[in-house]
Backbone atoms as SQL, in Angstrom:
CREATE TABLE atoms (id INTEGER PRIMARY KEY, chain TEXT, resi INTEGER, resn TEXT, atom TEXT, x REAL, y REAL, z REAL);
INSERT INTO atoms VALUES
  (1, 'A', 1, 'UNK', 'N', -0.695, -10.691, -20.281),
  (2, 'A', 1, 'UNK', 'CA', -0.985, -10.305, -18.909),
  (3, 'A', 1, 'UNK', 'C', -0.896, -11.555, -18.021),
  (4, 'A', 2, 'UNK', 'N', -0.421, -11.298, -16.863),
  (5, 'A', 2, 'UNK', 'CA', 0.112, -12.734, -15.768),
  (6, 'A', 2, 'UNK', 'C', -1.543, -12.787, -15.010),
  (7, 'A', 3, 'UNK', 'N', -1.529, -13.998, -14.760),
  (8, 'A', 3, 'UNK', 'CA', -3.104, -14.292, -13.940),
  (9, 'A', 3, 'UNK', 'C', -2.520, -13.894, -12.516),
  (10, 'A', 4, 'UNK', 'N', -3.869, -13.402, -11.940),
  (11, 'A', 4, 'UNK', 'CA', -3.346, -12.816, -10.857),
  (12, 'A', 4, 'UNK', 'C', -2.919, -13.532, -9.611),
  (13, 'A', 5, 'UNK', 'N', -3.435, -14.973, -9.511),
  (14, 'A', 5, 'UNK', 'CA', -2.828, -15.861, -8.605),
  (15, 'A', 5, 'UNK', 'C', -0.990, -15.713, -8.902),
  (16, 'A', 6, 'UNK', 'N', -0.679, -16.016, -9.644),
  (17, 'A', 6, 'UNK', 'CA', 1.075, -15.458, -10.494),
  (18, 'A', 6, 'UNK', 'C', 1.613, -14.468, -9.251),
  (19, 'A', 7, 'UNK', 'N', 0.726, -13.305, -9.799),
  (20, 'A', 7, 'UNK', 'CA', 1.160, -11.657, -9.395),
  (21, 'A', 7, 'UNK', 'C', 0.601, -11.973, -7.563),
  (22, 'A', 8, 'UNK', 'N', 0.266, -12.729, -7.230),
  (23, 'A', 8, 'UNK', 'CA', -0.002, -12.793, -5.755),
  (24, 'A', 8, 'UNK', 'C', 0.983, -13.580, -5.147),
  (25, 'A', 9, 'UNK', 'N', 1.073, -14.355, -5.758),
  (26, 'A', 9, 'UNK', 'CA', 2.417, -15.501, -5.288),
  (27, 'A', 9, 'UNK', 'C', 3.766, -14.932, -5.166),
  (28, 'A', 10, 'UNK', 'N', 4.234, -13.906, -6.444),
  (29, 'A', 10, 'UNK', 'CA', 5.269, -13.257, -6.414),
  (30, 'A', 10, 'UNK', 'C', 5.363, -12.069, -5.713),
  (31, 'A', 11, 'UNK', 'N', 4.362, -11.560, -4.950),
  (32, 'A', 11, 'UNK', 'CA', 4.332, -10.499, -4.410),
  (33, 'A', 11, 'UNK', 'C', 4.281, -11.148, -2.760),
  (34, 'A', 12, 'UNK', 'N', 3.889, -11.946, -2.577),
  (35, 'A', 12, 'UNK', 'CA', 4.159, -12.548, -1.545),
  (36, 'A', 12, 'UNK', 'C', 5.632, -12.676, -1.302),
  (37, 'A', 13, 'UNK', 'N', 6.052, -14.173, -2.194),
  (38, 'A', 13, 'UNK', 'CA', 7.417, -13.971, -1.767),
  (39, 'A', 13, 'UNK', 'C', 8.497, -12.887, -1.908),
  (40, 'A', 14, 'UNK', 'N', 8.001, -11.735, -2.833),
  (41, 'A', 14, 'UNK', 'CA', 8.945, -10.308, -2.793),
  (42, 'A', 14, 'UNK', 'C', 8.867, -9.697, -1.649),
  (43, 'A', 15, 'UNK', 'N', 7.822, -9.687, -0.538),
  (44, 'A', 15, 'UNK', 'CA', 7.377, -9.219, 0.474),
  (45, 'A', 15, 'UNK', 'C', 8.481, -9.827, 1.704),
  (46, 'A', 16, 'UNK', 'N', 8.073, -11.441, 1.830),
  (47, 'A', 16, 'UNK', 'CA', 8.868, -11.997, 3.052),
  (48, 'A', 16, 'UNK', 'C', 10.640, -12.552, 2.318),
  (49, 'A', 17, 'UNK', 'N', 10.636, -12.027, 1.177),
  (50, 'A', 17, 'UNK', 'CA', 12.672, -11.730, 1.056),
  (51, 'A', 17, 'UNK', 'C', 12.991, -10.706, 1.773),
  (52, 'A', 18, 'UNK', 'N', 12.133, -9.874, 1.367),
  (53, 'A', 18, 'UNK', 'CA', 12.566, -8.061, 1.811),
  (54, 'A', 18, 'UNK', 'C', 12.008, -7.878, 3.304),
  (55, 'A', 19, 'UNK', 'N', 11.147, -8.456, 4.111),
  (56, 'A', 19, 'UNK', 'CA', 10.958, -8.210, 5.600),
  (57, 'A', 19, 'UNK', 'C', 10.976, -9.138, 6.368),
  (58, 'A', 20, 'UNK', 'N', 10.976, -10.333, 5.720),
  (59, 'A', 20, 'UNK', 'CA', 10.764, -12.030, 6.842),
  (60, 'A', 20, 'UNK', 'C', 9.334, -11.973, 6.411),
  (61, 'A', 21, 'UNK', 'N', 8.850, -12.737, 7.415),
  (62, 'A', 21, 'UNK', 'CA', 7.055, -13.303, 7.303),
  (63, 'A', 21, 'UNK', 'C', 6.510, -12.558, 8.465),
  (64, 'A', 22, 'UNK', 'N', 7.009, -12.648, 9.690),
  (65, 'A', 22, 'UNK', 'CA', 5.991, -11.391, 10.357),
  (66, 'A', 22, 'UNK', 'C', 6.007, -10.115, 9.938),
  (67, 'A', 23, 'UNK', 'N', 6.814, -9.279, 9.172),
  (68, 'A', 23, 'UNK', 'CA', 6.871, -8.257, 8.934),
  (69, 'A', 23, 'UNK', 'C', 5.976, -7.621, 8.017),
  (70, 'A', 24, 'UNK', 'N', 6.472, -8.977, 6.686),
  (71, 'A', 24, 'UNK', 'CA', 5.478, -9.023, 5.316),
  (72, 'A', 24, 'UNK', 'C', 3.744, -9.214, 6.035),
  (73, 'A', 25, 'UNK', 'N', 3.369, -10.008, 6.950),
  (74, 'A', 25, 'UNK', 'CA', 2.038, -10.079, 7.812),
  (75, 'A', 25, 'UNK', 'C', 1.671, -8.383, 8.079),
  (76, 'A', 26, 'UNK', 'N', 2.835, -8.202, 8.810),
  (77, 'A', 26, 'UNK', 'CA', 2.131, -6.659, 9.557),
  (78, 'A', 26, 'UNK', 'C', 2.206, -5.690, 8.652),
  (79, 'A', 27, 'UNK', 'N', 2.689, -5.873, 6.995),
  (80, 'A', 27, 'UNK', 'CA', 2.400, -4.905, 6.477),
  (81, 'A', 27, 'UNK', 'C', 1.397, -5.032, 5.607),
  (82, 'A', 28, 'UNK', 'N', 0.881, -6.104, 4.998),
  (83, 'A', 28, 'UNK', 'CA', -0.392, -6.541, 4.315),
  (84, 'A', 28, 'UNK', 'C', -1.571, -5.997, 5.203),
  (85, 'A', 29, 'UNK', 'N', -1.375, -6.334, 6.860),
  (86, 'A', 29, 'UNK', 'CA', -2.414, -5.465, 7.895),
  (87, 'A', 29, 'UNK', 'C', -2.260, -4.266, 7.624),
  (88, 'A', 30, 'UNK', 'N', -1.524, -3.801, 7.454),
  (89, 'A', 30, 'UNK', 'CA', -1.064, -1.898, 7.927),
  (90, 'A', 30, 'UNK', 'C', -1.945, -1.785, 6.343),
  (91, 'A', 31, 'UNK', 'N', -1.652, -1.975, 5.269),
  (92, 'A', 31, 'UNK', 'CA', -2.379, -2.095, 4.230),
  (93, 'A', 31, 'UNK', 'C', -3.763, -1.912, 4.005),
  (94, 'A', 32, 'UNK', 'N', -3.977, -3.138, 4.619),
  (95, 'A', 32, 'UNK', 'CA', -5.271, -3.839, 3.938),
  (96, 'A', 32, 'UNK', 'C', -6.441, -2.685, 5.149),
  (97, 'A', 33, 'UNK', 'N', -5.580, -1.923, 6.379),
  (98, 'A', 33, 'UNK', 'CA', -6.796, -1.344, 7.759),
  (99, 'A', 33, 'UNK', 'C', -6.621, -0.459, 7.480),
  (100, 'A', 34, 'UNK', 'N', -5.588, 0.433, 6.864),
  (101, 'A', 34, 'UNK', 'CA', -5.565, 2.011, 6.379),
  (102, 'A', 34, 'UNK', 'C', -6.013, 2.540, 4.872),
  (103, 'A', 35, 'UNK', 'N', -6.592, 3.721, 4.833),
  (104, 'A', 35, 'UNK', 'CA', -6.718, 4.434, 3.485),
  (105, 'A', 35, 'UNK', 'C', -5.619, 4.853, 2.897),
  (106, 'A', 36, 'UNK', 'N', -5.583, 4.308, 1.900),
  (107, 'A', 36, 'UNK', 'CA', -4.163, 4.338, 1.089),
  (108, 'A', 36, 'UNK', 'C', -4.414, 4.788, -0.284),
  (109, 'A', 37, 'UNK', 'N', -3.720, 5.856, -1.005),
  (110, 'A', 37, 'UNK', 'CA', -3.439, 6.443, -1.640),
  (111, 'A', 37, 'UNK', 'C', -2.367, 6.263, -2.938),
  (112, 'A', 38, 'UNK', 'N', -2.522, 5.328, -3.430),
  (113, 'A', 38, 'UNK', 'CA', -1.463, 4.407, -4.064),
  (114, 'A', 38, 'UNK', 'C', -0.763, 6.000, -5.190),
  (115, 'A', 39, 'UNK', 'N', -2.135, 6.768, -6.040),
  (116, 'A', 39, 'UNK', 'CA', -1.149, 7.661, -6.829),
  (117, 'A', 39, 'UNK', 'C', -0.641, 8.533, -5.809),
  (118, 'A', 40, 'UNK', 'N', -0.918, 9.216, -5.073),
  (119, 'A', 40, 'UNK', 'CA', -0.594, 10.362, -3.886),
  (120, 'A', 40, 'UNK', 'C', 1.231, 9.785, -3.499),
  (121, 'A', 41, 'UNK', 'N', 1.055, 8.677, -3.219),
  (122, 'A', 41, 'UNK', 'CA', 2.487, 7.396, -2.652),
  (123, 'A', 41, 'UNK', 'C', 3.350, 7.608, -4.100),
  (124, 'A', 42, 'UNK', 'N', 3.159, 7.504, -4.864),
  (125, 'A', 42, 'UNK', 'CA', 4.307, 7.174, -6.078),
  (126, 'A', 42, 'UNK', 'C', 4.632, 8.514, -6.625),
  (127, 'A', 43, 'UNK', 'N', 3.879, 9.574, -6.152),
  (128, 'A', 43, 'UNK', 'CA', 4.409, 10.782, -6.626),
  (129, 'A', 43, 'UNK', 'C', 5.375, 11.431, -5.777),
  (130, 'A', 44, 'UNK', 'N', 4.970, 10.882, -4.377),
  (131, 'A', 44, 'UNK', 'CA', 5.822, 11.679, -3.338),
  (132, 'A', 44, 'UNK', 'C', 7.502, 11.037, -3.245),
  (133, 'A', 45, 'UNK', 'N', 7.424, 9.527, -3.737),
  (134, 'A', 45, 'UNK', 'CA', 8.509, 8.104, -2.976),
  (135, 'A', 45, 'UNK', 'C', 8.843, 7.364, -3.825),
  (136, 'A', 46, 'UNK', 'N', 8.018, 7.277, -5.180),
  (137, 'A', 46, 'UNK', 'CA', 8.350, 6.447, -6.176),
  (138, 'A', 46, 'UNK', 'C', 8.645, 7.481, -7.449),
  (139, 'A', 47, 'UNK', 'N', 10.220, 7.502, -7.872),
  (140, 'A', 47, 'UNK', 'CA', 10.711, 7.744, -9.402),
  (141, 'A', 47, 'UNK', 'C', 9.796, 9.325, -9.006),
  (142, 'A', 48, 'UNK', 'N', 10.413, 9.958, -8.027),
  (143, 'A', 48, 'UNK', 'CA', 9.865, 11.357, -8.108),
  (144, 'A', 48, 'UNK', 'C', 10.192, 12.005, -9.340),
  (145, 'A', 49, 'UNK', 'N', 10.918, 12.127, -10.133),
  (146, 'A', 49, 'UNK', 'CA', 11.649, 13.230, -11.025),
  (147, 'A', 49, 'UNK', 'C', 10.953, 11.875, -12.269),
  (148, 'A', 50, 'UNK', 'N', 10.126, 11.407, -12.626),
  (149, 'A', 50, 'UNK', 'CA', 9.761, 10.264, -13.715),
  (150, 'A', 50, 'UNK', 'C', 8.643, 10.660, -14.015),
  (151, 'A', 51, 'UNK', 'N', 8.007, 11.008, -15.157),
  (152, 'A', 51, 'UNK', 'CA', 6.764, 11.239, -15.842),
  (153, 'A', 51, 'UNK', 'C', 6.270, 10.013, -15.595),
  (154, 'A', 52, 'UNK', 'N', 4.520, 10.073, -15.773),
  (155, 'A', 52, 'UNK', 'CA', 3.996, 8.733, -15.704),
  (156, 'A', 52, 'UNK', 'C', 4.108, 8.088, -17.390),
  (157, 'A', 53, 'UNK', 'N', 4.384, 9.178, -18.163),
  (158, 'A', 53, 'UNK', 'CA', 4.680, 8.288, -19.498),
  (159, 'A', 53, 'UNK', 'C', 5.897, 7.363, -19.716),
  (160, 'A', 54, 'UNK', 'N', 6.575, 7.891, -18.725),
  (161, 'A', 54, 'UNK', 'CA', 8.233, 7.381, -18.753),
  (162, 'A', 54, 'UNK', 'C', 8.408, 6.437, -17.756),
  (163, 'A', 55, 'UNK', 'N', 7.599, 6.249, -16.386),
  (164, 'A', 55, 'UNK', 'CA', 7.277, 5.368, -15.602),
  (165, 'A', 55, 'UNK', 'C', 6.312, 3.987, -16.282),
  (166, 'A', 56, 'UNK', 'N', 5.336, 4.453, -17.469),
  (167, 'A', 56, 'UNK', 'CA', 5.011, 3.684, -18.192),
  (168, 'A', 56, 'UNK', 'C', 5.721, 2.730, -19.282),
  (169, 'A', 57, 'UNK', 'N', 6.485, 3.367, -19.582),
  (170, 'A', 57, 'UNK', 'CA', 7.518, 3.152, -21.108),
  (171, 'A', 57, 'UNK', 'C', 8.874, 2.160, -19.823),
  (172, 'A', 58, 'UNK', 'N', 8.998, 2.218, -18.905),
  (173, 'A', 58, 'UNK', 'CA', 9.964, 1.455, -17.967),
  (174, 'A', 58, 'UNK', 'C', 9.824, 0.445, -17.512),
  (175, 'A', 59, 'UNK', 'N', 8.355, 0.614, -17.257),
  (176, 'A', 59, 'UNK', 'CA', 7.436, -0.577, -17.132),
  (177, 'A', 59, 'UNK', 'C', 7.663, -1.996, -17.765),
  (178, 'A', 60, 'UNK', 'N', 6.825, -1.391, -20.018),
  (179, 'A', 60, 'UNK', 'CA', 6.659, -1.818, -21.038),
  (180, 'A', 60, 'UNK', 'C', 8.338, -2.459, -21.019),
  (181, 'A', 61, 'UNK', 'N', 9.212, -2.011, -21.043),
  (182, 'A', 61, 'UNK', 'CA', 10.339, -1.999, -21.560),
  (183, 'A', 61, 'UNK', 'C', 10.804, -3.472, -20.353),
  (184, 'A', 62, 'UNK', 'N', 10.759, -3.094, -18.971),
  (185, 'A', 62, 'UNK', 'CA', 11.075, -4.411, -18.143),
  (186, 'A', 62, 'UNK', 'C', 10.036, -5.689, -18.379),
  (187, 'A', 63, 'UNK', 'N', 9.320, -5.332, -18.637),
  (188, 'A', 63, 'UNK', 'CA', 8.303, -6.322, -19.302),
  (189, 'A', 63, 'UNK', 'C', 8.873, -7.335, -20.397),
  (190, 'A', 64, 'UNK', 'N', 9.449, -6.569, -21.078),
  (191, 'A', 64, 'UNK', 'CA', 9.920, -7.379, -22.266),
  (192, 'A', 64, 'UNK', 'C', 10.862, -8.450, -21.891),
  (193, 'A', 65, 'UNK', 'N', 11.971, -8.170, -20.919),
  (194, 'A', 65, 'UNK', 'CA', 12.755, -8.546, -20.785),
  (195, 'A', 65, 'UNK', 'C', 12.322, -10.200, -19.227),
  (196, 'A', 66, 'UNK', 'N', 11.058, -10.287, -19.349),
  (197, 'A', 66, 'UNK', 'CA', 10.663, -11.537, -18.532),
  (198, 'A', 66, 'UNK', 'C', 10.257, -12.286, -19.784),
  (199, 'A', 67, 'UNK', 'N', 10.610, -13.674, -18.954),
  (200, 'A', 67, 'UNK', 'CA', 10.004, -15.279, -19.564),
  (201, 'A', 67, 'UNK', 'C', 8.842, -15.358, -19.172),
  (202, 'A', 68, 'UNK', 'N', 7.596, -14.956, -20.076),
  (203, 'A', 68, 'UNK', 'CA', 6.257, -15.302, -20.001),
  (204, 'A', 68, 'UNK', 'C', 5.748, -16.345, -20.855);
């Protein structure tokens, strides 16, 4: 398992590749001030047609394939 400073750092910079830095800002806000629904979100937008066993097993499987 990655320490979570790791998983914060990389989620940061996955954030401001994919929007810039004000964007990645206003969406950590939009985030962090609204009630959010993380399973409700991945059923509707994420791997709709994907079991969570098979969303699990995709997971496990990309997992393998990092330098830890």
């Amino acid at each position: 398992m990655r320490p979570n400073a790791v998983i914060r750092k990389e989620g940061m910079e996955a954030l401001i590749a994919a929007l810039g830095y004000v964007d990645a800002e206003r969406f950590i806000t939009l985030i962090s001030s609204e009630p959010f629904d993380y399973t409700g979100w991945r059923e509707r937008y994420l791997y709709q047609d994907v079991s969570i066993r098979e969303l699990s097993k995709k997971a496990a499987d990309y997992s393998k394939t990092l330098d830890l």
